[in-house]
Backbone of each chain as ProteinMPNN parsed JSONL, in Angstrom:
{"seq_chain_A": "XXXXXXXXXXXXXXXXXXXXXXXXXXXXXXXXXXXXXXXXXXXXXXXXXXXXXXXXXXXXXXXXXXXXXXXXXXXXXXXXXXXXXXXXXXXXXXXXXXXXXXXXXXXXXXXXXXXXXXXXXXXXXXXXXXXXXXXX", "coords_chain_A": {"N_chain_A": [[67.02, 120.73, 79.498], [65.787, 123.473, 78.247], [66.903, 125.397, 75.955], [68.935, 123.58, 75.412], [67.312, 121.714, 74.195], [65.608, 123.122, 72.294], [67.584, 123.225, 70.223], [68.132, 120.475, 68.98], [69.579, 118.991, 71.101], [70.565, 116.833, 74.116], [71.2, 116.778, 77.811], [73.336, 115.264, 79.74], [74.476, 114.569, 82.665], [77.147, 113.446, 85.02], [78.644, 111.385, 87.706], [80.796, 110.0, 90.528], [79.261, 109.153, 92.02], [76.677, 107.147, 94.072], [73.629, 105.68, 92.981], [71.315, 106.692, 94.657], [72.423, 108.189, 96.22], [72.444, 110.381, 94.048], [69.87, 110.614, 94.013], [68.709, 111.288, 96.374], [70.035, 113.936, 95.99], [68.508, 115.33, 94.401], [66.184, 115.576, 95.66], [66.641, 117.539, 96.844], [65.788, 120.767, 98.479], [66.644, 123.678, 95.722], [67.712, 125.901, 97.338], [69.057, 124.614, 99.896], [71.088, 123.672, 98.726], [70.594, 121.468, 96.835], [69.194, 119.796, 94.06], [66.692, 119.973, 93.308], [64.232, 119.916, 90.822], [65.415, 119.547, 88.783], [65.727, 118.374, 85.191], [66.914, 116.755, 83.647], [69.147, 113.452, 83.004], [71.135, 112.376, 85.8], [73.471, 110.515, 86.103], [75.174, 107.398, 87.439], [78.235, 106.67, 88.237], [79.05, 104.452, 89.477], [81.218, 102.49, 89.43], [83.218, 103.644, 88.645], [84.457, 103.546, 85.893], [83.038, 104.734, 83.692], [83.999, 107.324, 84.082], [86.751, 106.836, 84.132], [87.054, 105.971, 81.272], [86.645, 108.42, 79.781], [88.629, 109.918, 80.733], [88.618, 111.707, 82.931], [88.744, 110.584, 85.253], [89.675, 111.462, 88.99], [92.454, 109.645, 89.989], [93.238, 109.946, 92.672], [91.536, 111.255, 94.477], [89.176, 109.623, 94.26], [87.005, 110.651, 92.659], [85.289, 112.455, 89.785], [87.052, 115.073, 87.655], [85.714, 118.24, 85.988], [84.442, 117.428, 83.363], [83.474, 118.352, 80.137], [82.143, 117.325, 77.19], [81.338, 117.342, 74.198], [79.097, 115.606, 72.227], [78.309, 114.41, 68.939], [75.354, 113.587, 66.595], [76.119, 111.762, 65.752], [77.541, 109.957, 67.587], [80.133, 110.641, 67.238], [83.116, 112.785, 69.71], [82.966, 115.797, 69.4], [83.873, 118.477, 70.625], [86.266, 119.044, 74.178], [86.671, 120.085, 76.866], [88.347, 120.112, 79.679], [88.056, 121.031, 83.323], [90.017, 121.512, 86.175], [89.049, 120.763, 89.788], [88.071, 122.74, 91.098], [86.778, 125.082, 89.595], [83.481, 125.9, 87.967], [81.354, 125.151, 85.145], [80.263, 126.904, 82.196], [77.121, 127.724, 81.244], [76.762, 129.137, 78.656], [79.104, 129.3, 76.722], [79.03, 126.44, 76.268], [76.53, 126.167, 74.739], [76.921, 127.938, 73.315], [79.067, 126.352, 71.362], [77.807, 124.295, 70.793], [75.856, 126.037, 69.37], [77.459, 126.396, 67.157], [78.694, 124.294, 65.68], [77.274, 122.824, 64.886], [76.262, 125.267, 63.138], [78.155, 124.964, 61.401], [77.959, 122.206, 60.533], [75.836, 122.645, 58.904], [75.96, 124.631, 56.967], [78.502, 124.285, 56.037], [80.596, 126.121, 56.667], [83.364, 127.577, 59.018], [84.039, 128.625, 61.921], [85.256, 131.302, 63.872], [87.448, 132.509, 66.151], [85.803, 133.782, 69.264], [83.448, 133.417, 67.906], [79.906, 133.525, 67.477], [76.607, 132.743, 67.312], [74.845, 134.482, 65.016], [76.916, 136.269, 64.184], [79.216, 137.122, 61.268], [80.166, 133.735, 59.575], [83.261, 132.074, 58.562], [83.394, 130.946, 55.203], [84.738, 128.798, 53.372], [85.961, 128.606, 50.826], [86.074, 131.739, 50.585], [87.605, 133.172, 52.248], [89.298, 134.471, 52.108], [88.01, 136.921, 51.498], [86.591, 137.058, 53.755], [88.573, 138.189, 55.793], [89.248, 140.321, 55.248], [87.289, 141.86, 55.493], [86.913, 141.325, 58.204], [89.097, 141.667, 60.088], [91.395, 143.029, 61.9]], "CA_chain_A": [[67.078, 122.196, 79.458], [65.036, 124.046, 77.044], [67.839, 125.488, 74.993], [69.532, 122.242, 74.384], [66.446, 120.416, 73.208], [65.669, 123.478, 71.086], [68.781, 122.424, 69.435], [68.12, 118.749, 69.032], [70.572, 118.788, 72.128], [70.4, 117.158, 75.348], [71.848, 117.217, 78.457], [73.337, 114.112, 80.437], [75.358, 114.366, 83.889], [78.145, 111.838, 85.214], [79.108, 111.79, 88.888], [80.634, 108.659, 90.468], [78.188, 108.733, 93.387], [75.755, 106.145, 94.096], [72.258, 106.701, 92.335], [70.857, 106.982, 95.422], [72.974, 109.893, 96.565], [71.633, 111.13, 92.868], [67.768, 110.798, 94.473], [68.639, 112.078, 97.361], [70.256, 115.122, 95.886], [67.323, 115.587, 93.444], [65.283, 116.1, 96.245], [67.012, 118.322, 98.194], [65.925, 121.826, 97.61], [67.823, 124.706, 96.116], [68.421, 126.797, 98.59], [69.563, 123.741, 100.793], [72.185, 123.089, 98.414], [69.96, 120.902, 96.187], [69.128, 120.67, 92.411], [65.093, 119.574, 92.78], [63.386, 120.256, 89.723], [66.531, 119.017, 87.375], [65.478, 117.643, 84.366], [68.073, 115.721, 82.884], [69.457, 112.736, 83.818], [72.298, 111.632, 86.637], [74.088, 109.039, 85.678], [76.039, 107.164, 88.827], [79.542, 106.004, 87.67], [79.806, 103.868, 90.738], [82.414, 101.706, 89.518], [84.172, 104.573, 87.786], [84.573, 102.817, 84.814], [82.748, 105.259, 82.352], [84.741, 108.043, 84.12], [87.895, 106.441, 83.494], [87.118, 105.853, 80.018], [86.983, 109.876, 79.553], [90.063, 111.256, 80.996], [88.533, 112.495, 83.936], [88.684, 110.228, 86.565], [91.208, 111.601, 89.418], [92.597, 108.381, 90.439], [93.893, 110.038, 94.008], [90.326, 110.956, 95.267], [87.963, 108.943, 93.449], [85.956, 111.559, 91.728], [85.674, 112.996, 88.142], [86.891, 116.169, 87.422], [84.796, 118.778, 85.525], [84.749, 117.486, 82.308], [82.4, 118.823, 79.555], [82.187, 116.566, 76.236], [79.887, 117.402, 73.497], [79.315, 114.595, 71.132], [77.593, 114.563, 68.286], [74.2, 112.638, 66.543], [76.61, 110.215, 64.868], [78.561, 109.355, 68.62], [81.562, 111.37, 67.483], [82.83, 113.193, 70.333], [83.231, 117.497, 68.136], [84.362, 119.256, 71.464], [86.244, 118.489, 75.217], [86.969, 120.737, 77.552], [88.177, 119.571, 81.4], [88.713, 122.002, 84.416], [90.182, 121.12, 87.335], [88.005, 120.621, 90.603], [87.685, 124.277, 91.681], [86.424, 125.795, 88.793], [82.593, 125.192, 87.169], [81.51, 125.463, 83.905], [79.638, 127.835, 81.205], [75.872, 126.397, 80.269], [76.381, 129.711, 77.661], [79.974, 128.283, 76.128], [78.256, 124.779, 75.47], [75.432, 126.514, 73.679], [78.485, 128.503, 71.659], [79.958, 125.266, 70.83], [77.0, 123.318, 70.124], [75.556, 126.126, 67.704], [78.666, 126.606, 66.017], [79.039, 122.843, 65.439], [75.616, 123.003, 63.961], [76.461, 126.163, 61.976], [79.284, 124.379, 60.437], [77.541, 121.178, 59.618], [74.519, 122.773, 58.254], [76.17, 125.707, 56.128], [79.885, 124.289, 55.512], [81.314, 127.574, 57.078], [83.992, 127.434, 60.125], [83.582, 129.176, 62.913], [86.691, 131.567, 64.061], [87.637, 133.256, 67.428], [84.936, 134.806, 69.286], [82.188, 133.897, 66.656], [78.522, 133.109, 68.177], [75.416, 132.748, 66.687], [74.259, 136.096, 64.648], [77.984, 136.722, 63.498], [79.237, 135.854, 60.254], [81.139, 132.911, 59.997], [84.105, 132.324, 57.243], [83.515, 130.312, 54.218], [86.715, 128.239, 53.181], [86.466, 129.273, 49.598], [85.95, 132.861, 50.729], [88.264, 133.262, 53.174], [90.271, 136.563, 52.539], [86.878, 138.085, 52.178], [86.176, 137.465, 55.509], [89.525, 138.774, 56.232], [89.163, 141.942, 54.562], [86.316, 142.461, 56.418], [86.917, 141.798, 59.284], [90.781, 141.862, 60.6], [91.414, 144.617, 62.151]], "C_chain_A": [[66.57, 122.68, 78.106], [65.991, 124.524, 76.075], [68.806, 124.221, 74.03], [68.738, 121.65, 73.456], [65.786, 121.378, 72.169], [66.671, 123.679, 69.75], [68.828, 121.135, 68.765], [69.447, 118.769, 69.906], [69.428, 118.023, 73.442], [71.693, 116.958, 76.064], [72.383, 116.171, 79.508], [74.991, 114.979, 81.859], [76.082, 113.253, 84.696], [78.462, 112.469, 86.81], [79.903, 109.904, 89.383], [80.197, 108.182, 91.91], [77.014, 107.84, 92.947], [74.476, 106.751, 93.04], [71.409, 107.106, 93.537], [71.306, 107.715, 95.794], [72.53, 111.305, 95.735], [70.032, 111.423, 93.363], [68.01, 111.746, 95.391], [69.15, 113.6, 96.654], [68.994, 116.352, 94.891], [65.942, 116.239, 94.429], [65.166, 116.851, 97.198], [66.57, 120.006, 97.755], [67.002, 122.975, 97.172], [68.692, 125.27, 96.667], [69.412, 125.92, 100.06], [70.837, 123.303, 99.905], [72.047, 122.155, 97.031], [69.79, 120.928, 94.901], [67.922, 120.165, 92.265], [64.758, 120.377, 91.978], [64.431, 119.801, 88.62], [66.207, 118.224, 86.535], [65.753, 116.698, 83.669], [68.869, 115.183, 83.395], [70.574, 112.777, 84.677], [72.766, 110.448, 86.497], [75.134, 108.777, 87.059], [77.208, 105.679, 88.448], [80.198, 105.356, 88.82], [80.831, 103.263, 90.553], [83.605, 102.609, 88.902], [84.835, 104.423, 86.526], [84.719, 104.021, 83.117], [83.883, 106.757, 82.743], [86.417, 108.215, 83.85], [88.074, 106.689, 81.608], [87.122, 107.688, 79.07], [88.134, 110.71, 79.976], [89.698, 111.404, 81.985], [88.51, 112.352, 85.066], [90.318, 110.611, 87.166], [91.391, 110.601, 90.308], [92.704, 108.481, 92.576], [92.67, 110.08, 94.713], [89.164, 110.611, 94.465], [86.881, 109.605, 92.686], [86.757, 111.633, 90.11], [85.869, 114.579, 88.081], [85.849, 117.042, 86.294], [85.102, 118.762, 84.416], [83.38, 117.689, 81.372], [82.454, 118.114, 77.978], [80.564, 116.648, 75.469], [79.946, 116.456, 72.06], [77.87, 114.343, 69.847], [76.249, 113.504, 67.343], [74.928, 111.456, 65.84], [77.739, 109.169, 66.199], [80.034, 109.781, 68.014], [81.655, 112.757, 68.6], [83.468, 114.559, 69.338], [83.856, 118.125, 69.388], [84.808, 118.558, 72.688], [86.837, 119.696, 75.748], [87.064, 120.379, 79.062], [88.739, 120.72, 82.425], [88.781, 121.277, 85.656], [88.976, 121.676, 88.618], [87.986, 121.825, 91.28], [86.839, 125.004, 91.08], [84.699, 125.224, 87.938], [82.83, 125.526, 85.697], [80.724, 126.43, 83.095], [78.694, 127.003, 80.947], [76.127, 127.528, 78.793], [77.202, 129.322, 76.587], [79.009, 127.104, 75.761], [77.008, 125.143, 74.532], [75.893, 127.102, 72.1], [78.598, 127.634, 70.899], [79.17, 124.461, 70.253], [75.944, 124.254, 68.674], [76.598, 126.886, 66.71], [79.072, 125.443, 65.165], [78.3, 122.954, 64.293], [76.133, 123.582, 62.497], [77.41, 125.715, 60.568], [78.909, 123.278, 60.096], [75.914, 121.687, 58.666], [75.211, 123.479, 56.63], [77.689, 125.426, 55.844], [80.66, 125.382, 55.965], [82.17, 127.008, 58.829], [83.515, 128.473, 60.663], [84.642, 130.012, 63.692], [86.708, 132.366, 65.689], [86.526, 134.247, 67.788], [83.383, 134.676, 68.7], [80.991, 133.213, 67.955], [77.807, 133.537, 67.076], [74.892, 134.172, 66.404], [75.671, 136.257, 63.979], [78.33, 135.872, 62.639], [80.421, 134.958, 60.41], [82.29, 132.82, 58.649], [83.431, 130.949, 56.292], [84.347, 129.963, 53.617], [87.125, 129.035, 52.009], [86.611, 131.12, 49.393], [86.443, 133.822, 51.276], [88.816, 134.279, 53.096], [88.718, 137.615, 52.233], [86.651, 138.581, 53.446], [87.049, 138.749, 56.185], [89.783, 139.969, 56.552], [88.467, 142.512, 55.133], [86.029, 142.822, 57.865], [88.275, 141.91, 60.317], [90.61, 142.608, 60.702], [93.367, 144.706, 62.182]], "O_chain_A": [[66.975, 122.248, 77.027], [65.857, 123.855, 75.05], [69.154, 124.02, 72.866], [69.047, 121.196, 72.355], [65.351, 120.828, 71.158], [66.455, 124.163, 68.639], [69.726, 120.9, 67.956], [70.47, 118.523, 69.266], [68.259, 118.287, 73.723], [72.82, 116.925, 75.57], [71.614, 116.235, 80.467], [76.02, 115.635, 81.698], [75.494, 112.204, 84.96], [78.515, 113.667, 87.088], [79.632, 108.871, 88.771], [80.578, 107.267, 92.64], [76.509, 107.781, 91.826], [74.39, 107.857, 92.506], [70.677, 108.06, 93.273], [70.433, 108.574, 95.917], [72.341, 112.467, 96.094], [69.283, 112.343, 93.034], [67.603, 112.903, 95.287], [68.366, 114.503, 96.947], [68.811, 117.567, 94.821], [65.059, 117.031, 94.1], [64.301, 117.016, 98.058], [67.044, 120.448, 96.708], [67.973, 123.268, 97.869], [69.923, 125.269, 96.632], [70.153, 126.44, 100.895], [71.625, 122.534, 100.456], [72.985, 122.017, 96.246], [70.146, 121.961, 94.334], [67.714, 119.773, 91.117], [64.893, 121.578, 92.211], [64.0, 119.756, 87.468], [66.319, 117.063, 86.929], [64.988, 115.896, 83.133], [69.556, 115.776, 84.226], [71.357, 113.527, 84.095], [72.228, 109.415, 86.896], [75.748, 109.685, 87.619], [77.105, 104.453, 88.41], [81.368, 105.494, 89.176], [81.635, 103.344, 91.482], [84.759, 102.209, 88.744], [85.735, 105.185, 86.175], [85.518, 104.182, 82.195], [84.527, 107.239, 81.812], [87.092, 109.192, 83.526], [88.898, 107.327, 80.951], [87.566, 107.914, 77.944], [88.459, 111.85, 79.645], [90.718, 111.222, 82.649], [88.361, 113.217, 85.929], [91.43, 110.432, 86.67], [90.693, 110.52, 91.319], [92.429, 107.642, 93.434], [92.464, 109.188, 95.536], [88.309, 111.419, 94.102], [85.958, 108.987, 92.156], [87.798, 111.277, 89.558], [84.942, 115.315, 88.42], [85.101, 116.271, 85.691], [85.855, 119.632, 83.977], [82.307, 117.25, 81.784], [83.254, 118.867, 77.422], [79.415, 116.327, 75.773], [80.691, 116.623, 71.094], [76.683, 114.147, 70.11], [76.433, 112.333, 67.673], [74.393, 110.417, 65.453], [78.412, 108.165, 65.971], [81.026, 109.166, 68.404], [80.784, 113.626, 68.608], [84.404, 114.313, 68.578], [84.937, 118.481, 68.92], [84.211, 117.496, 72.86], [87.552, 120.344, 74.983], [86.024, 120.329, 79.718], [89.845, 121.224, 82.235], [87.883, 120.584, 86.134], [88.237, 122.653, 88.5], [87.8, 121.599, 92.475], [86.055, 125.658, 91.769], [84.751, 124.156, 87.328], [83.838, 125.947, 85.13], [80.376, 127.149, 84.033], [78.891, 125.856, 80.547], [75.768, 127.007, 77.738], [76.65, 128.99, 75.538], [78.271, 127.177, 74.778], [76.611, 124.366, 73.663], [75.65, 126.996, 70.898], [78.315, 127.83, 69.717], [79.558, 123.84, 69.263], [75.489, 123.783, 67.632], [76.446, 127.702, 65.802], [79.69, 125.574, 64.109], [78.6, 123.122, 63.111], [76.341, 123.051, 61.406], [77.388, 125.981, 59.366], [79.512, 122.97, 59.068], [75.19, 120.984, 57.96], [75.027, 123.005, 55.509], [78.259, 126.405, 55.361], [81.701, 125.434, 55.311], [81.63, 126.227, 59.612], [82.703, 129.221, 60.119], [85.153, 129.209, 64.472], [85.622, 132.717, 66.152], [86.219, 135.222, 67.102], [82.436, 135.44, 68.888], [81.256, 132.615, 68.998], [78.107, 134.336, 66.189], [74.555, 134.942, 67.303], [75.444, 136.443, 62.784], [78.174, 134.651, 62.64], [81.411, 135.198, 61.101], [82.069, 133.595, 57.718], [83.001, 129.983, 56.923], [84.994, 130.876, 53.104], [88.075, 129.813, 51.925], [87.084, 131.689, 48.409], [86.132, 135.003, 51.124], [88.854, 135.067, 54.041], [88.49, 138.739, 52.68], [86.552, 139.668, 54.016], [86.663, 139.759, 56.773], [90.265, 140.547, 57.526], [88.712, 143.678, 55.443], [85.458, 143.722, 58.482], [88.073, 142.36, 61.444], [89.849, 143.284, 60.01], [93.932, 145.785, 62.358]]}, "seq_chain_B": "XXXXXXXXXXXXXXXXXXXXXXXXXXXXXXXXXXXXXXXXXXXXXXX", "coords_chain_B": {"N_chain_B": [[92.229, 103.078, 77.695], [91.355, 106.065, 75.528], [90.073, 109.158, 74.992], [89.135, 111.388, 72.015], [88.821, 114.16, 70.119], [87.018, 114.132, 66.902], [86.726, 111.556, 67.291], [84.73, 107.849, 67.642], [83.127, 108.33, 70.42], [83.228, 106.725, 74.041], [81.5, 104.014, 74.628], [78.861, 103.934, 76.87], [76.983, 102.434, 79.841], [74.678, 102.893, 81.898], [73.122, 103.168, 85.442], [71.054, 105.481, 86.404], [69.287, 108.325, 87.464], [66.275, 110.107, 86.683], [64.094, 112.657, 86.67], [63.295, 111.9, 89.037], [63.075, 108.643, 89.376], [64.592, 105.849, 89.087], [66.572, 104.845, 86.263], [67.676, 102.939, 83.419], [70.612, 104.231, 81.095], [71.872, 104.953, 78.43], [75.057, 105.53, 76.027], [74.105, 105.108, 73.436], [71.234, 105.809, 73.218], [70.896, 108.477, 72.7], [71.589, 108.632, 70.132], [71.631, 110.357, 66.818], [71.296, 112.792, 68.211], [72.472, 115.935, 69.027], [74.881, 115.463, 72.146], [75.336, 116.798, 75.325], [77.528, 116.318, 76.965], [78.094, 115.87, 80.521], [80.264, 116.031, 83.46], [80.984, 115.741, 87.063], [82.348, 116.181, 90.463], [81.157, 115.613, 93.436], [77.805, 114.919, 94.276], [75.936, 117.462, 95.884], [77.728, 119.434, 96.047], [78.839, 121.893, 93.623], [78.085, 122.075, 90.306]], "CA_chain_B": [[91.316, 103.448, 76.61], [91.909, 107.405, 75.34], [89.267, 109.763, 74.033], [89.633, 112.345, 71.145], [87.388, 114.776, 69.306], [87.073, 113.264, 65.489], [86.655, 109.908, 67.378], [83.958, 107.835, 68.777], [82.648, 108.385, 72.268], [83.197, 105.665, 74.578], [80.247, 103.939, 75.013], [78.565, 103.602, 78.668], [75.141, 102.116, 79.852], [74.938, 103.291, 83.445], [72.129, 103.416, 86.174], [70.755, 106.928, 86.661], [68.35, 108.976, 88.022], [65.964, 111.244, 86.038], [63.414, 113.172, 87.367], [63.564, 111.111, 90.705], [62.851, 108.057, 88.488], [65.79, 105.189, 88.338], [66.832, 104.304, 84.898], [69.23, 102.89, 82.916], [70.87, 105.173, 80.397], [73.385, 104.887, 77.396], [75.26, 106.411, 74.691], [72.959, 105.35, 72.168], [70.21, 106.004, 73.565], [71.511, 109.303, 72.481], [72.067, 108.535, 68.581], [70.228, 111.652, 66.155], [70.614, 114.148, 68.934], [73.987, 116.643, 70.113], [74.638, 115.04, 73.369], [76.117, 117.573, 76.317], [78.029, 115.219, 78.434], [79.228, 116.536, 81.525], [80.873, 115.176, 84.573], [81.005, 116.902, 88.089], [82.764, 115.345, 91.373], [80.175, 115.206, 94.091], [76.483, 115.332, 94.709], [75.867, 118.455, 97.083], [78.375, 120.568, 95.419], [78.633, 123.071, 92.725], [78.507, 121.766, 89.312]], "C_chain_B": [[91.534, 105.436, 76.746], [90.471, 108.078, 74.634], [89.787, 111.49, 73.079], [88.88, 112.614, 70.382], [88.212, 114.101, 68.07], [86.775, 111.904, 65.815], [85.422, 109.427, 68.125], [83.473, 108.191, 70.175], [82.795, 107.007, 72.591], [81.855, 105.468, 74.963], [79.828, 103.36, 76.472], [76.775, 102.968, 78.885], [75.383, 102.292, 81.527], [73.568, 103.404, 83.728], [72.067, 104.908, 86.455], [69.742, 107.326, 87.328], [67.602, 109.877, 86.872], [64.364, 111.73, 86.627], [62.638, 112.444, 88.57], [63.259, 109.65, 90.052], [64.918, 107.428, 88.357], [65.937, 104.95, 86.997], [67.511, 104.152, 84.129], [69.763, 103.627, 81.705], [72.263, 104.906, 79.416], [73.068, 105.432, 76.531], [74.199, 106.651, 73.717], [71.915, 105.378, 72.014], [69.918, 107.787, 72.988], [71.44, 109.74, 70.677], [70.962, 109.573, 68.121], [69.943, 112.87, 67.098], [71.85, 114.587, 69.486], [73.336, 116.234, 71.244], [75.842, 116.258, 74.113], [76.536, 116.678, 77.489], [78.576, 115.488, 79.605], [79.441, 115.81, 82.903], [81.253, 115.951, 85.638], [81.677, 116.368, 89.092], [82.087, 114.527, 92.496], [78.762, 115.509, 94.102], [76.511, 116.218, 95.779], [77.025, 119.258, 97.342], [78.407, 120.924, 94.433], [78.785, 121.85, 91.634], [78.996, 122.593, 88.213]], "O_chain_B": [[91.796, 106.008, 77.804], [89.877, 107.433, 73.771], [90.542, 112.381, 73.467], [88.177, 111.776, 69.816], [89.373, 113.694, 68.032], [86.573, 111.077, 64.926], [84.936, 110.115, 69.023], [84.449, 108.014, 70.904], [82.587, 106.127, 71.757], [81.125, 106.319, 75.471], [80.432, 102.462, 77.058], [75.763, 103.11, 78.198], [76.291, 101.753, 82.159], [72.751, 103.649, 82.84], [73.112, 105.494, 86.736], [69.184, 106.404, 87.924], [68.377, 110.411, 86.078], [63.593, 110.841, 86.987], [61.441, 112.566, 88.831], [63.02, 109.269, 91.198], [65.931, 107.98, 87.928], [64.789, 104.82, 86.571], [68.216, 105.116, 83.831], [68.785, 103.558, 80.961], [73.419, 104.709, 79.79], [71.994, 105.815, 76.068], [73.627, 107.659, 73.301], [71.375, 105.08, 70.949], [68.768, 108.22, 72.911], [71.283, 110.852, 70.171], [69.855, 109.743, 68.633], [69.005, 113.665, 67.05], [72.407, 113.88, 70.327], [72.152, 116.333, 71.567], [76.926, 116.54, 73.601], [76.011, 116.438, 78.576], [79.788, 115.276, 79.655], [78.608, 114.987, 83.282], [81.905, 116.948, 85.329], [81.909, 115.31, 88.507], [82.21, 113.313, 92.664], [78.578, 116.702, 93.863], [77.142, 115.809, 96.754], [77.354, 119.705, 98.441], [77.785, 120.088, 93.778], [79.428, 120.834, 91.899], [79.428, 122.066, 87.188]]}, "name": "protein", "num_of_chains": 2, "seq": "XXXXXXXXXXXXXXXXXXXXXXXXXXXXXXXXXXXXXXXXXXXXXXXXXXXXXXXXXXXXXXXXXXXXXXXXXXXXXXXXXXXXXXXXXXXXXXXXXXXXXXXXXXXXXXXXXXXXXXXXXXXXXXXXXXXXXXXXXXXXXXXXXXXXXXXXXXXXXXXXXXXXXXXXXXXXXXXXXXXXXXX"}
């Protein structure tokens, strides 16, 4: 997805269906239900192994719930977020989270309730500035 | 095995798919680039 990789992000998907259920779904179109044209990979956690190893496998019906894990260029995982199997997820959140991460390893500044890219962020040593400024 | 932000990622090497294209795929294949990891239940429902 173009936003991630203008990030130095990408974008990996876990399911613990076959890979061949992964082809087949790759080539199903849209409107049929399908995700042809998807760019980024499917990974097929047939043995459920790697889904285990995240939290997210639900042992009762063999799937993974919707878990979202953003890990960073050194393999530390910086964010997790899991929703139960009803609910999807935000691609605009994960863009939040991944350039707030950023923001805070580039520029030393945290990142506080609400903040996104364009707003300022706090500076530790600066901190009741922020405050002042912006507490309401 | 437990995962927790501040801590490694578990590492995986799994068979995949990518643009209809089998291929095998791991963590560190990954290394030098935010990775978005996400995990869904079935093929041919919502992610």
């Amino acid at each position: 997805m173009p936003e991630f990789e203008q990030r130095n992000g990408a974008v990996v998907a876990v399911s613990t269906d076959s890979k061949f259920s992964h082809k087949a779904w790759l080539q199903t179109p849209r409107k049929k239900g399908g995700i042809e044209g998807c760019k980024y990979p499917l990974l097929a956690d047939f043995t459920k192994k790697m889904s285990a190893d995240y939290g997210v496998l639900q042992e009762a019906s063999g799937v993974a719930v919707r878990g979202l894990f953003l890990i960073n260029p050194e393999g530390v995982v910086e964010a997790i977020q899991i929703n139960n199997l009803p609910i999807g997820r935000n691609v605009d959140e994960a863009l939040r989270l991944l350039d707030a991460f950023q923001e805070h390893q580039k520029n030393g500044v945290v990142c506080p309730i609400g903040w996104a890219k364009g707003k300022e962020a706090i500076k530790p040593s600066e901190a009741a500035a922020w405050f002042e400024k912006h507490a309401k | 095995m437990s995962i927790r932000v501040g801590e490694k990622a578990p590492e995986f090497t799994l068979d995949g798919v990518i643009k209809g294209d089998f291929k095998s795929v791991a963590l560190k294949d990954y290394r030098g680039k935010w990775l978005v990891l996400f995990f869904y239940p079935l093929d041919f429902t919502f992610v």
